[in-house]
DSSP file (Angstrom, degrees, kcal/mol; ACC not computed):
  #  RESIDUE AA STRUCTURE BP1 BP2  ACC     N-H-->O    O-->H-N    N-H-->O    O-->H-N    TCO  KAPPA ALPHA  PHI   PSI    X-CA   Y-CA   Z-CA
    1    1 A X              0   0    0      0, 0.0     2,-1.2     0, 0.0    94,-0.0   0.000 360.0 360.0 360.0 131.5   29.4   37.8   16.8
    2    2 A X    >>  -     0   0    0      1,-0.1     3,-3.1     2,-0.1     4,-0.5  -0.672 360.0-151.6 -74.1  99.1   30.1   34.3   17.7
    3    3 A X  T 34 S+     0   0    0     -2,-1.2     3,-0.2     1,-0.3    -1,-0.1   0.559  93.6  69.8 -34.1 -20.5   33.4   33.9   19.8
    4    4 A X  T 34 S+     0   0    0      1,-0.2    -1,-0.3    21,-0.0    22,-0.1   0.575  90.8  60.8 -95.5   0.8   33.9   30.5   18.4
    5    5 A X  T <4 S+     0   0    0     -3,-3.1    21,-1.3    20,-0.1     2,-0.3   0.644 100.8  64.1 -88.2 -14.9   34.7   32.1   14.9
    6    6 A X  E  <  +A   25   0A   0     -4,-0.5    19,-0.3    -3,-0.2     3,-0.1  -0.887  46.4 177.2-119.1 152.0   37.7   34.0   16.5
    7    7 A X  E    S+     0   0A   0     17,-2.7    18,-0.2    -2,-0.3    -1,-0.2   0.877  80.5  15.9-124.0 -48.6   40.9   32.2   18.1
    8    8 A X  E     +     0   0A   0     16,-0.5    16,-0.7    17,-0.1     2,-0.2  -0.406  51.7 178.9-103.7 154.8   42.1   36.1   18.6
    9    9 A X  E     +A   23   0A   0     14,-0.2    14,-0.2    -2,-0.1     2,-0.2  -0.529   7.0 174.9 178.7 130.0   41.7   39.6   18.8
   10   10 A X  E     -A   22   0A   0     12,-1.6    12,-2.7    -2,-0.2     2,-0.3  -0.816  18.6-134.4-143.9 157.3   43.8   42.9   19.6
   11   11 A X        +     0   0    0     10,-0.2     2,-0.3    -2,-0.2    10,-0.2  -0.981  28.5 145.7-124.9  92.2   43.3   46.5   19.6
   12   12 A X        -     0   0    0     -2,-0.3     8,-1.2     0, 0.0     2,-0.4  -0.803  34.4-119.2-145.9 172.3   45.4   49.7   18.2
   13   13 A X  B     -D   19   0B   0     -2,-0.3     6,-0.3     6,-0.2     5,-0.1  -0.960  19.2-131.8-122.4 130.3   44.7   53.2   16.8
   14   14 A X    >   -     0   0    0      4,-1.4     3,-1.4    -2,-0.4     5,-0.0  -0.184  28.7-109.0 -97.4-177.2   45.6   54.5   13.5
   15   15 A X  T 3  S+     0   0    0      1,-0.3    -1,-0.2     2,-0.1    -2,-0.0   0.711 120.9  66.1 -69.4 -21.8   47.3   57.9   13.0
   16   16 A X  T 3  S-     0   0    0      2,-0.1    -1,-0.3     1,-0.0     3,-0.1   0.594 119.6-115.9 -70.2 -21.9   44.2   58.9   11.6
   17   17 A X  S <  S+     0   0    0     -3,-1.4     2,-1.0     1,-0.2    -2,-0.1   0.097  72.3 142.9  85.3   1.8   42.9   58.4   15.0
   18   18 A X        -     0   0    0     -5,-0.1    -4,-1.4    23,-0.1     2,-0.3  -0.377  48.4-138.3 -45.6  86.8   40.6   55.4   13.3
   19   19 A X  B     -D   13   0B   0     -2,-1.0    22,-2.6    -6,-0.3    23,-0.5  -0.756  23.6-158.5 -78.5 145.1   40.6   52.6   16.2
   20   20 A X  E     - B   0  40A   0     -8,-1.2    20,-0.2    -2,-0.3     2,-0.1  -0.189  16.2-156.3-104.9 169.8   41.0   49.4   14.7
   21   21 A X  E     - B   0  39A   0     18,-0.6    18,-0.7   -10,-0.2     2,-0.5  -0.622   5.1-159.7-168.0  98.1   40.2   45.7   15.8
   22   22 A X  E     -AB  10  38A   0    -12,-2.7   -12,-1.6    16,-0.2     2,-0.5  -0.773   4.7-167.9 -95.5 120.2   41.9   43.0   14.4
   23   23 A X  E     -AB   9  37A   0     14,-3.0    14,-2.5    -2,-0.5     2,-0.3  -0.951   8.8-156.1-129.3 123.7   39.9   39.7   14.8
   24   24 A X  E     -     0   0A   0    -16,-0.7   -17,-2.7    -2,-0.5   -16,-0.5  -0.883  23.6-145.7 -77.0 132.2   42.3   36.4   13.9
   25   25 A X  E     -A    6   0A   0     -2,-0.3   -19,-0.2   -19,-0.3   -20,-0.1  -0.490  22.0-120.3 -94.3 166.8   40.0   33.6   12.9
   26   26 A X  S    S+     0   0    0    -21,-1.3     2,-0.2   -22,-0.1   -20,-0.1   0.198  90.0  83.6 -94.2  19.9   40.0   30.1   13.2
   27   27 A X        -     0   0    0    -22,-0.2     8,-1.0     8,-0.2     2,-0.3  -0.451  69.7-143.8 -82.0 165.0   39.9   29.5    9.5
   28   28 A X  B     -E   34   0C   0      6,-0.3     6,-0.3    -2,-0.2     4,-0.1  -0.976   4.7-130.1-144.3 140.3   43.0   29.5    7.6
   29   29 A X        -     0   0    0      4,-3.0     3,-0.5    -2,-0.3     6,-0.1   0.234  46.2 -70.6 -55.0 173.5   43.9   30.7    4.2
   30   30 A X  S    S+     0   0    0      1,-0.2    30,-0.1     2,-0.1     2,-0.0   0.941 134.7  34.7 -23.6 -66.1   45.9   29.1    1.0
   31   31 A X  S    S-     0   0    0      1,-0.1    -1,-0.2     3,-0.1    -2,-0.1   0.008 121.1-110.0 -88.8  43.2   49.4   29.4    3.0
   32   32 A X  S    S+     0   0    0     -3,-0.5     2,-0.3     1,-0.2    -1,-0.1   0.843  72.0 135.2 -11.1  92.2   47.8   28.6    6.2
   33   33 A X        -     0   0    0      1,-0.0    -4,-3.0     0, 0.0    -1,-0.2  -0.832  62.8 -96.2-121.3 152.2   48.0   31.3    7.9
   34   34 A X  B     -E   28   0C   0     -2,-0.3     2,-1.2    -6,-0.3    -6,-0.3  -0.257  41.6-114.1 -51.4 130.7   44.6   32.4    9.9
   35   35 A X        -     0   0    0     -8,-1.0    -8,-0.2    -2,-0.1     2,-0.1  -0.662  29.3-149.4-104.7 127.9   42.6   34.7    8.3
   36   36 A X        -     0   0    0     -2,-1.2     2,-0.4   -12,-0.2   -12,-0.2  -0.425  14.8-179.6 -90.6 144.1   42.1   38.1    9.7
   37   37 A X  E     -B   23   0A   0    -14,-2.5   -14,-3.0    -2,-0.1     2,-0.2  -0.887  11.3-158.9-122.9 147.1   39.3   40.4    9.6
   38   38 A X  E     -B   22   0A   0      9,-2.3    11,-0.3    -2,-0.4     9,-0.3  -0.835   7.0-145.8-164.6 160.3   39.2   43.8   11.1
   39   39 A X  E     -B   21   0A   0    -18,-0.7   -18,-0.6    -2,-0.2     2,-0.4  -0.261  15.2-137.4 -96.2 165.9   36.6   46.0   12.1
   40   40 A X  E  >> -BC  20  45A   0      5,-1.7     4,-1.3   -20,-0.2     5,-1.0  -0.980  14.6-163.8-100.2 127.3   36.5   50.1   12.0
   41   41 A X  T  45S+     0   0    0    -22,-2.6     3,-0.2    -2,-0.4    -1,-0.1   0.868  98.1  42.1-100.7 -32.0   35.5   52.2   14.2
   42   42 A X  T  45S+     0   0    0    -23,-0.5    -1,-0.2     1,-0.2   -22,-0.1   0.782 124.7  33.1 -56.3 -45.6   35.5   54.8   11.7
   43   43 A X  T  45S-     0   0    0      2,-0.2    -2,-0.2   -25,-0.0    -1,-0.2   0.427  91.3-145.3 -89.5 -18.7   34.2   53.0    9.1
   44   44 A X  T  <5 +     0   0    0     -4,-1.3     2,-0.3    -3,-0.2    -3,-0.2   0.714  65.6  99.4  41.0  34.3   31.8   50.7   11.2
   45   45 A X  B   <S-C   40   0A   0     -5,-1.0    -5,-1.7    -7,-0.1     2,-0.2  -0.930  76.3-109.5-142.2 149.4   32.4   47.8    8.9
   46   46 A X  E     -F   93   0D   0     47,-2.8    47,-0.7    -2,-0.3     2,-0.3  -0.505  33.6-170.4 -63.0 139.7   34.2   45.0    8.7
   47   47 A X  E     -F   92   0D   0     -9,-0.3    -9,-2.3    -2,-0.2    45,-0.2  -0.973  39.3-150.1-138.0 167.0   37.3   44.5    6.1
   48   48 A X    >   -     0   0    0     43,-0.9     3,-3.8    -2,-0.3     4,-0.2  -0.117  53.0-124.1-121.5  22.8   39.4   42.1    4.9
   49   49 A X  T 3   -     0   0    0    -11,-0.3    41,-0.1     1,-0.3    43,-0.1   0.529  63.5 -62.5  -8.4  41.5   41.8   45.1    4.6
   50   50 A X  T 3> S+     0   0    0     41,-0.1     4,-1.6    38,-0.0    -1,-0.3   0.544 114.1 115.6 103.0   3.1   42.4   44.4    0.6
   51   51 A X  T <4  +     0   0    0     -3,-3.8     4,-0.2     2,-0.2    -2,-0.1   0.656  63.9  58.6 -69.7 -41.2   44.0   41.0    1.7
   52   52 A X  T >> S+     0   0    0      2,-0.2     3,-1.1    -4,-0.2     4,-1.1   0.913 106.7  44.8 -96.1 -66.9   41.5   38.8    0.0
   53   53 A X  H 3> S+     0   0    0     36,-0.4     4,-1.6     1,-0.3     5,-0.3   0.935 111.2  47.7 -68.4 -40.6   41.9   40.1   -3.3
   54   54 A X  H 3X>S+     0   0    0     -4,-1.6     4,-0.6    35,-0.3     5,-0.6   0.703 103.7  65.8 -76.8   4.2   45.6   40.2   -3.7
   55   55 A X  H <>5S+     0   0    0     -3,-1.1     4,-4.6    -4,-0.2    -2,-0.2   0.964 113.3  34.7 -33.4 -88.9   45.7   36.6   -2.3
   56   56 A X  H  <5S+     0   0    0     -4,-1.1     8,-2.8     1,-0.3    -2,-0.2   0.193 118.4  48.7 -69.3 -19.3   44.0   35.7   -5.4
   57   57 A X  H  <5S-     0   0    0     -4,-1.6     8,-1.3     6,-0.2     9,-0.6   0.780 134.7 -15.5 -97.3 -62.1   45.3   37.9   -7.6
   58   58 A X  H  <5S+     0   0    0     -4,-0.6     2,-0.5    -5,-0.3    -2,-0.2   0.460 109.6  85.5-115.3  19.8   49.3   37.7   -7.2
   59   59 A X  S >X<S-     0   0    0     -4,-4.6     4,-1.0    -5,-0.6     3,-0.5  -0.800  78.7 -14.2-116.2 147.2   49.9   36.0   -3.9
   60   60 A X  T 34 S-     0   0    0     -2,-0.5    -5,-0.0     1,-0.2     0, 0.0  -0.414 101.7 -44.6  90.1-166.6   50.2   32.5   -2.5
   61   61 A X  T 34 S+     0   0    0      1,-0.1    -1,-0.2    -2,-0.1    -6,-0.0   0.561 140.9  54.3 -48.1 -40.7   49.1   28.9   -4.2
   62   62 A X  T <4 S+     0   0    0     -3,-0.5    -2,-0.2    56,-0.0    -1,-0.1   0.568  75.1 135.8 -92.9  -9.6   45.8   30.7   -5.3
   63   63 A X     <  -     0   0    0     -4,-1.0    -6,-0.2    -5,-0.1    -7,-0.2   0.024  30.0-177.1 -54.6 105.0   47.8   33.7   -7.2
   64   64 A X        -     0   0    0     -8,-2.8    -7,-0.2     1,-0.1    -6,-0.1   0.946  21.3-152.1 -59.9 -36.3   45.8   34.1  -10.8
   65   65 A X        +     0   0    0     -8,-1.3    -7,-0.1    -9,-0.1    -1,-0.1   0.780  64.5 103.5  71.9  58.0   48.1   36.5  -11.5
   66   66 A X     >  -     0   0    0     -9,-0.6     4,-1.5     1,-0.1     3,-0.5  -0.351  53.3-163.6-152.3  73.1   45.4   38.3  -13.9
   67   67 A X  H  > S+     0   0    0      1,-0.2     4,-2.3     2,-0.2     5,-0.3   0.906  99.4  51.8   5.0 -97.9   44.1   41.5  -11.9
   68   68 A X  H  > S+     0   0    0      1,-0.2     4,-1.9     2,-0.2    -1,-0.2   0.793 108.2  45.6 -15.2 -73.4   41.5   41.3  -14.4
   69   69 A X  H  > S+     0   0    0     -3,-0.5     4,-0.7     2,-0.2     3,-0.3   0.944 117.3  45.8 -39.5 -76.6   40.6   37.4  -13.8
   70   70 A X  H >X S+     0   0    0     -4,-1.5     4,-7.3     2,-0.3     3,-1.0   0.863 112.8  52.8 -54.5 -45.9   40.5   37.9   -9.7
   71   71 A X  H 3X S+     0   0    0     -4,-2.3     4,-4.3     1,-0.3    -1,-0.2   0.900 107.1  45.1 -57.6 -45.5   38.5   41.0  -10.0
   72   72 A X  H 3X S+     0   0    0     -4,-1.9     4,-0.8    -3,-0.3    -1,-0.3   0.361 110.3  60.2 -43.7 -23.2   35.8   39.6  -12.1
   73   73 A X  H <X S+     0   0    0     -3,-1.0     4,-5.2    -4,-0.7     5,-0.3   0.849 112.5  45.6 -58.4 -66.6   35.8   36.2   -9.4
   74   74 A X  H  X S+     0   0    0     -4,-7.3     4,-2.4     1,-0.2     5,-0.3   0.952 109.7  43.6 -66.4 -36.5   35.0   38.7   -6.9
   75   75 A X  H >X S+     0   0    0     -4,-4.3     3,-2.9    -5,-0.4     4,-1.9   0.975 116.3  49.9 -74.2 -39.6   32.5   40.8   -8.3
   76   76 A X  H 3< S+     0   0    0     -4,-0.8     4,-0.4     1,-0.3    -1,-0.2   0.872 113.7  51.6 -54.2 -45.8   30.7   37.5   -9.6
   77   77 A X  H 3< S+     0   0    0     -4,-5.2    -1,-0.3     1,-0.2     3,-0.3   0.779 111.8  47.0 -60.3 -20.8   31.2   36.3   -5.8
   78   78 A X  H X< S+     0   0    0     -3,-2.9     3,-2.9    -4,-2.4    -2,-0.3   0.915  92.4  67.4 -89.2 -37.6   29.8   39.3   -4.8
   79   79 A X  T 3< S+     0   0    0     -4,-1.9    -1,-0.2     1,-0.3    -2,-0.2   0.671 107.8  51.6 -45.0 -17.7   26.7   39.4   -7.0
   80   80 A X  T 3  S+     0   0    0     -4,-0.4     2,-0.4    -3,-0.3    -1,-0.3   0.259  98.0  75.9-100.8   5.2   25.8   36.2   -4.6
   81   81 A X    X   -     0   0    0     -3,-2.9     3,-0.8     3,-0.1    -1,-0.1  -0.935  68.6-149.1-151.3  84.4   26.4   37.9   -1.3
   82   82 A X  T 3  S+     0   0    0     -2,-0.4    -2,-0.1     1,-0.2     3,-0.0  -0.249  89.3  14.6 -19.9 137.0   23.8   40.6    0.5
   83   83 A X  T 3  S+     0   0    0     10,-0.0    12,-0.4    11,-0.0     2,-0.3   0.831  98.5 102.6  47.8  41.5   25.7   43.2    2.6
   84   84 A X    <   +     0   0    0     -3,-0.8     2,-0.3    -6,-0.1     9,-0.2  -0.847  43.3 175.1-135.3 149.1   29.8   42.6    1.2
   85   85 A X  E     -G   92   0D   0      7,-0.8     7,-3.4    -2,-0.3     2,-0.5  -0.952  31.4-118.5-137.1 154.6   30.6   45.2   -1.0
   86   86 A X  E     -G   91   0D   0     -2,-0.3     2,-0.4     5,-0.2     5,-0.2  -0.925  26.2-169.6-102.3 126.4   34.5   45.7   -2.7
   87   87 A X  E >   -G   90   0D   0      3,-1.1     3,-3.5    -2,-0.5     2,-0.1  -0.942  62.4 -53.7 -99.3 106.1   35.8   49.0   -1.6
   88   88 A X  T 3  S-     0   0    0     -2,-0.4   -38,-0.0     1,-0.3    -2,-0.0  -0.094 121.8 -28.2  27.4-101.4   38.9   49.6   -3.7
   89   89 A X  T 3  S+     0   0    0     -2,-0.1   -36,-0.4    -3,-0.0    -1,-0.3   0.232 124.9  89.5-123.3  24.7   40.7   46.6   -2.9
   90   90 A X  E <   - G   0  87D   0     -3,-3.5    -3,-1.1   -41,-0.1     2,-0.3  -0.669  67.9-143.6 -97.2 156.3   39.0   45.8    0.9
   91   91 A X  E     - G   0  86D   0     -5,-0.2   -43,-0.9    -2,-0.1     2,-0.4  -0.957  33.1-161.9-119.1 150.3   35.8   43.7    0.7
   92   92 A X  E     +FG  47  85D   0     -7,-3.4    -7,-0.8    -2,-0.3     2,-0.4  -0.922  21.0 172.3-140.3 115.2   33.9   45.2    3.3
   93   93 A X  E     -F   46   0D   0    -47,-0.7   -47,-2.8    -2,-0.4     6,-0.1  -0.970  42.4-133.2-126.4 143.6   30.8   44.5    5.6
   94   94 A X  S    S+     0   0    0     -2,-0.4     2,-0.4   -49,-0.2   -10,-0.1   0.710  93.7  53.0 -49.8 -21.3   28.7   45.3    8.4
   95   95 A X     >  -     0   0    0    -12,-0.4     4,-1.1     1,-0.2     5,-0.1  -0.886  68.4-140.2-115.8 141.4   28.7   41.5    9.8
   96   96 A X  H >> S+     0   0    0     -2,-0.4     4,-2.7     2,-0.2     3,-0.6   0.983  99.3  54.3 -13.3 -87.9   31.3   39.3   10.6
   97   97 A X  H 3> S+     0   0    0      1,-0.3     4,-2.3     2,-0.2     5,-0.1   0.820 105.8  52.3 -45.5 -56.4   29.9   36.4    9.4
   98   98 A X  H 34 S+     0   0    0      1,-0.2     4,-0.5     2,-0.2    -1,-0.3   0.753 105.0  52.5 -35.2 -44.1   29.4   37.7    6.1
   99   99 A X  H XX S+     0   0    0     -4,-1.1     4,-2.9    -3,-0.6     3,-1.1   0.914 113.9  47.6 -58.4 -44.2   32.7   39.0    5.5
  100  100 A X  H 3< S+     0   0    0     -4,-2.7    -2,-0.2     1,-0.3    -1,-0.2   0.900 111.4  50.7 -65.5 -21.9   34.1   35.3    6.5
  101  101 A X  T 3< S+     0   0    0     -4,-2.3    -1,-0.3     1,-0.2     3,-0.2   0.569 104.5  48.1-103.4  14.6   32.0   33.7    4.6
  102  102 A X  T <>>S+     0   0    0     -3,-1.1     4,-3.6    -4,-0.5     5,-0.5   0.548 117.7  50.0-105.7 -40.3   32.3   35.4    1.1
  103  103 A X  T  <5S+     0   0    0     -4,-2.9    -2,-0.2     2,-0.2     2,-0.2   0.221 107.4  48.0 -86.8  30.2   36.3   34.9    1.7
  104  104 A X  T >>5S+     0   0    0     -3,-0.2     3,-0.6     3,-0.1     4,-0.5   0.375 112.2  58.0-118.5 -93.9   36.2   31.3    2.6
  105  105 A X  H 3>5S+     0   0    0      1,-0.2     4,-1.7    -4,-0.2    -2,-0.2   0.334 110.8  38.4  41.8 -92.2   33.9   31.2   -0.7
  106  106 A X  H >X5S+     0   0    0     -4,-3.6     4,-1.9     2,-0.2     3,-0.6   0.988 110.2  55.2 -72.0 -50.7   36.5   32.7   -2.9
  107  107 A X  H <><S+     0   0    0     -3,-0.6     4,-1.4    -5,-0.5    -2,-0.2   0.917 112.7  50.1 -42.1 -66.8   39.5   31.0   -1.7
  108  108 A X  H 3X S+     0   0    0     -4,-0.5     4,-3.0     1,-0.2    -1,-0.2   0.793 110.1  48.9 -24.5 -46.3   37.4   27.9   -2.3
  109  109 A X  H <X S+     0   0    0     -4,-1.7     4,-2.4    -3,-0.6    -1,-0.2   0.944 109.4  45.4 -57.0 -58.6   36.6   28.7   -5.5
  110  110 A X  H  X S+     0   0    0     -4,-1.9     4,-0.9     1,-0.2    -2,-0.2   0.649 108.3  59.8 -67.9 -28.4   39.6   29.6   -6.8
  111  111 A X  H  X S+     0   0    0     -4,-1.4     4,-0.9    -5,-0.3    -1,-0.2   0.838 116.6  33.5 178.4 -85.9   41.0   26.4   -5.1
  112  112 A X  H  < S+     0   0    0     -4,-3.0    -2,-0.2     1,-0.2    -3,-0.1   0.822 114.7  65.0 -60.6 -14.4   38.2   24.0   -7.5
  113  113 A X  H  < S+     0   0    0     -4,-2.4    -2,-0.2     1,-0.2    -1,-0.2   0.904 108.6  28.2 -69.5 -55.0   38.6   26.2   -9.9
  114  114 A X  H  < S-     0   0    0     -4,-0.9     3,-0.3     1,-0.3    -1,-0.2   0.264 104.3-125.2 -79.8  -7.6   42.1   25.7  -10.6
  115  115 A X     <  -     0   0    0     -4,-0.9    -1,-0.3     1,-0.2    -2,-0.1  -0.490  47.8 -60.3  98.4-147.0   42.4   21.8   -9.6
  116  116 A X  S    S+     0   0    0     -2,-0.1     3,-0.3    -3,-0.1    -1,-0.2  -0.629  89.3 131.9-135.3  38.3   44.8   20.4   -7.2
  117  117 A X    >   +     0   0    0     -3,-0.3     3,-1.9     1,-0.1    -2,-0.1   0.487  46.5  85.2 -57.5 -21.6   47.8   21.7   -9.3
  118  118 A X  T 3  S+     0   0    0      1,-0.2    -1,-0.1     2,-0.2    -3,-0.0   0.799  82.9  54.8 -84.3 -11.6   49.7   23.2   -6.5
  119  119 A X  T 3         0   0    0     -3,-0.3    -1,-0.2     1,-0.2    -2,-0.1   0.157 360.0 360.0 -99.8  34.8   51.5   20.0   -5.4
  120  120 A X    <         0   0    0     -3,-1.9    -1,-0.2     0, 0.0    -2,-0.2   0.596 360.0 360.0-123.9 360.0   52.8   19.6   -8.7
């Protein structure tokens, strides 16, 4: 993993007994806020823990507010992407890098897709 992709990174355990790893990035989202990845020791994958799609579907600047619409973004984003798969609502990978870069991706997308409407 490259250290210069993460401005953060903390440690805690679920009830499940699942330790967790919460990497903050130095990217930022729609509301710009950082966007966080974190990994599973359980799962041994990366997730975006289901964040990414309800952005894009009801949340923020980028909210389509069509379920339908967002899902269909993502799998089309995904059809372009090796190693991310959507897990319920996580997108989920083995790599880092991958994860970030399939959510910088859609937020981008969604973002030309939709114009420069949101300062109107």
């Amino acid at each position: 993993m490259d250290d210069k992709l993460i401005a953060s990174r903390g440690s805690y355990k679920l009830g499940n007994g699942d330790q967790i790893t919460r990497y903050d990035t130095n990217f930022v989202d729609d509301i710009n806020d950082c966007i966080s990845v974190y990994w599973s020791d359980k799962l041994q994958a990366y997730s975006d823990d289901g964040y990414t799609l309800w952005e894009i579907t009801y949340g923020g600047p980028l909210g389509l507010y069509d379920e339908q619409l967002a899902r269909k973004v993502v799998d089309q984003a995904l059809s372009n992407y090796n190693g991310v798969k959507l897990v319920g609502e996580e997108l989920q990978s083995n790599h880092l890098e991958d994860l970030l870069q399939i959510i910088i991706a859609l937020y981008s997308y969604i973002v030309i897709w939709r114009g420069d409407d949101n300062d109107k």
